[in-house]
C-alpha positions in Angstrom: 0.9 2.4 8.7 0.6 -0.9 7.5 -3.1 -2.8 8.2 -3.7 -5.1 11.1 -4.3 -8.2 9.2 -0.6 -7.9 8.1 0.6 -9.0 11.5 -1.5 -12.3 11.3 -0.7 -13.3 7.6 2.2 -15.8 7.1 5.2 -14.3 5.9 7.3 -16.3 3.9 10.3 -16.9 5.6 12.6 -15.8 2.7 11.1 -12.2 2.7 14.0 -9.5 2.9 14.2 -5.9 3.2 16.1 -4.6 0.1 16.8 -1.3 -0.9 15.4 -0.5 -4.5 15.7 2.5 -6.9 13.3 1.9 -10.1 14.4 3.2 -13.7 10.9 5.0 -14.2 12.1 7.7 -11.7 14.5 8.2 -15.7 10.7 10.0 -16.4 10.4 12.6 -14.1 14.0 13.8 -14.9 15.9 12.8 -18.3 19.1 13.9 -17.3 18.6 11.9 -14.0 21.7 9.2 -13.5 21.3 5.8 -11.9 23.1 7.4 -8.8 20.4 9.9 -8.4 17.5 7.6 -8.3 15.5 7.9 -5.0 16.0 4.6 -2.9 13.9 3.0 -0.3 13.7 0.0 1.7 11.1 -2.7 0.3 10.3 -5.9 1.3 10.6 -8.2 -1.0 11.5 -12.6 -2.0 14.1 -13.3 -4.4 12.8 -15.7 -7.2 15.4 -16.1 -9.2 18.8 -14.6 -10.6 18.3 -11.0 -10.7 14.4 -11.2 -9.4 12.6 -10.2 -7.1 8.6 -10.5 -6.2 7.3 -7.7 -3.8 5.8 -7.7 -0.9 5.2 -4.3 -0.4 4.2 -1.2 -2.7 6.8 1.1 -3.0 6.3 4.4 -2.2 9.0 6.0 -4.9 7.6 4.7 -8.2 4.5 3.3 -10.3 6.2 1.1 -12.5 5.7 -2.1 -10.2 3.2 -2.8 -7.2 2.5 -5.4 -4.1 3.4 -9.4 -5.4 4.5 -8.3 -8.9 8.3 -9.5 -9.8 10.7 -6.8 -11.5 13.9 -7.7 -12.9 17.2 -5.6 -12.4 20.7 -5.5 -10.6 22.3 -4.5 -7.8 24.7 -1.0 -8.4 28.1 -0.5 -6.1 26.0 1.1 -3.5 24.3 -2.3 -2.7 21.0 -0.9 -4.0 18.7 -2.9 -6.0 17.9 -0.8 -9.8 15.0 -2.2 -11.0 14.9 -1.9 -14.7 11.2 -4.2 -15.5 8.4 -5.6 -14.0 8.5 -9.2 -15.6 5.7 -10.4 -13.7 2.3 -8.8 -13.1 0.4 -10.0 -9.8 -3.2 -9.5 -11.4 -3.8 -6.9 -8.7 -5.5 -3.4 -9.7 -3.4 -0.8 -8.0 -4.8 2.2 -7.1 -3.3 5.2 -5.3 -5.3 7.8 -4.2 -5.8 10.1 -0.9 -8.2 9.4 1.3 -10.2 11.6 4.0 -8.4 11.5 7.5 -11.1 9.5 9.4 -11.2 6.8 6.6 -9.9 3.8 8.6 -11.4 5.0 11.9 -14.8 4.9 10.3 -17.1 1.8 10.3 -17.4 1.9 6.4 -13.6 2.4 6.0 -12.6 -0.4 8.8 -15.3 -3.1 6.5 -13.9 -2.1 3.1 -10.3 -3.1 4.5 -11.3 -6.0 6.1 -13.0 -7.1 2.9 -10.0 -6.3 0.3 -8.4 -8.8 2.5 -10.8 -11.5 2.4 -11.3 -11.0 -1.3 -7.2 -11.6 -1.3 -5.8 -8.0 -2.4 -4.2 -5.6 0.1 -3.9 -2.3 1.2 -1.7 0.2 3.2 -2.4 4.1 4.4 0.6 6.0 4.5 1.0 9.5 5.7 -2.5 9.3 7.1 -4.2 10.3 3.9 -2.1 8.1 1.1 -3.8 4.6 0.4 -2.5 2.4 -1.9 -5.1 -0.5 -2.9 -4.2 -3.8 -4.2 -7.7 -4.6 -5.5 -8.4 -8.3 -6.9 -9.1 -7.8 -10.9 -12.5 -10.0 -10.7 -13.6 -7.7 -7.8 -12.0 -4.5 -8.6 -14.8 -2.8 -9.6 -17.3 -3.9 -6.7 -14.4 -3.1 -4.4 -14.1 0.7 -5.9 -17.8 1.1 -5.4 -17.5 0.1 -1.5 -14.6 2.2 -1.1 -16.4 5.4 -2.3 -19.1 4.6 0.3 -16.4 4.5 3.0 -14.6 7.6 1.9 -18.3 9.0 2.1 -18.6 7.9 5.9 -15.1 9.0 6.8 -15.6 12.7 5.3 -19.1 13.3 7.2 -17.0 11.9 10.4 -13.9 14.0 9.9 -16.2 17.3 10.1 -16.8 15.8 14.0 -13.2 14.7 14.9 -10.8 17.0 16.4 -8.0 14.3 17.2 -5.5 14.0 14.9 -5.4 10.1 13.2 -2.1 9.5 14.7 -3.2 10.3 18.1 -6.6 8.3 17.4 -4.6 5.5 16.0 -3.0 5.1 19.5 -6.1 5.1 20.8 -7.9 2.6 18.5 -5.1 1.0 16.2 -7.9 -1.6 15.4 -9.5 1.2 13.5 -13.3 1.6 13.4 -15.4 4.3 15.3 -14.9 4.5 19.0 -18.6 4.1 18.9 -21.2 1.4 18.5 -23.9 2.5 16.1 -26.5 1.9 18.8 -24.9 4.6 20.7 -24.2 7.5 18.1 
């Protein structure tokens, strides 16, 4: 699951969907080949010869995050290798679970909506991966919010019997289902 806001961005209209393997997948196996590397899908602009700036985190790999450029080729399988980042975006990225109710809480639903604002980004994934892509200047005020939400989003999660896929059909705007005047 990718956040609302996503929807309502402008996306460049050179973004593509091109399927990368990255070389730092080498350190989780040494005897791993290039044709072995795990490949996925990842959106993506082309900024020069043999470049590419991302538009998404991969899932596969921490050697390069949301908006930072990595350098590599493509292989005879048509899949992008990426071999460097070349270009850092200045975003803190962290990965780190998250408790299931997280962005069907109040706290959870603000701290989205304000790494957003403050110009990062942010995607849930499995419903319990997110992967934040904080602002450096704000990082640290940012982390602090988001422990507050994962606070709220436990103490709901002891209440909530609906799984978050079936509450995301319910609510895909996130937040509780609930005003506070009425809980």
């Amino acid at each position: 699951m990718v956040n609302e806001t996503e929807g309502r961005q402008q996306v460049p209209e050179n973004v593509r969907t091109v399927d990368m393997a990255f070389a730092d997948q080498h350190e989780l196996d040494p005897n791993m080949d290039e044709d072995d590397y795990i490949d996925e899908p990842v959106k993506a602009v082309q900024v020069g010869p043999n470049l590419w700036r991302l538009e998404q985190n991969p899932m596969f790999t921490e050697m390069a995050a949301y908006k930072d450029t990595v350098e590599g080729d493509f292989n005879e399988y048509g899949v992008f290798v990426v071999q460097r980042m070349v270009g850092e975006s200045g975003l803190r990225t962290i990965r780190t679970g998250v408790p299931k109710m997280f962005y069907f809480s109040d706290f959870g639903k603000a701290f989205l909506e304000s790494v957003m604002e403050a110009g990062g980004m942010w995607e849930i994934v499995f419903w319990g991966i997110l992967i934040l892509n904080l602002p450096e200047g704000q990082a640290d005020e940012l982390e602090e919010l988001f422990h507050a939400a994962c606070k709220e989003a436990k103490i709901l999660g002891n209440a909530e019997r609906t799984p978050p896929n079936q509450l995301y059909r319910q609510r895909p705007e996130g937040g509780a289902s609930q005003t506070e005047e009425n809980n």
